[in-house]
N, C-alpha and C positions, 0 to 999 in steps of 0.2 A: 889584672895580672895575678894577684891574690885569692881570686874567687871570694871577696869581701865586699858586700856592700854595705857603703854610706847610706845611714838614712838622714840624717841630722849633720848641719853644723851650723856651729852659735860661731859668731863673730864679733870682736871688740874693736872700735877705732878708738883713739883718743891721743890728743895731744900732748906732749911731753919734752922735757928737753933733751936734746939727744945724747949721749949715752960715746965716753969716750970709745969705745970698741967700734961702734958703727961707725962714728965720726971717722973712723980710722980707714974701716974699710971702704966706705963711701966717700971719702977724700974729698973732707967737710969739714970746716971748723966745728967745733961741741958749742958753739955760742949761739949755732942755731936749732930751733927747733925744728923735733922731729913727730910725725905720726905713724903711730905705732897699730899697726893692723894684726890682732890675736887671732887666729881661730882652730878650733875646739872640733872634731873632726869622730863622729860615734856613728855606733851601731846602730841595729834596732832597739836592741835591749839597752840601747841608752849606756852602754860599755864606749869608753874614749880610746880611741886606734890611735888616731895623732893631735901634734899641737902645732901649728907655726905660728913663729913670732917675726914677723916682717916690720923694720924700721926704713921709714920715707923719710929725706928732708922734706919739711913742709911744702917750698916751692916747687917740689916736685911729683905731688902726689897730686890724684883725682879718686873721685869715685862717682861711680853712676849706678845709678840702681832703677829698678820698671819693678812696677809691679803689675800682673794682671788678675783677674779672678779665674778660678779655676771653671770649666765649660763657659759653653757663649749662651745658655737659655737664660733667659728674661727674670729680671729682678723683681 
């Protein structure tokens, strides 16, 4: 949209307690925990475009992740 590319992004998960404002808008007591997913959104030149800061109640988050190695030639 931008004519911007991403090269990079770093991401943070980690657990924490949730946080009155989220609790509020995720229509959640604050007594439970939440994880909290950062990430950090850059250029090539390693220059930061964007930030999001997404709060999960615990119970309601997942994550999956794959990794594969880059080409299929023999190791």
């Amino acid at each position: 949209r931008y004519a911007v590319l991403v090269d990079r992004v770093e991401q943070d998960i980690r657990a924490m307690p949730m946080s009155a404002q989220a609790a509020a808008h995720l229509g959640v007591s604050r007594r439970i925990w939440a994880v909290q997913v950062v990430r950090r959104y850059l250029d090539a030149a390693g220059r930061l475009m964007l930030i999001s800061v997404n709060d999960h109640p615990g119970d309601r988050f997942s994550y999956t992740m794959q990794l594969q190695k880059e080409g299929r030639g023999r190791v």
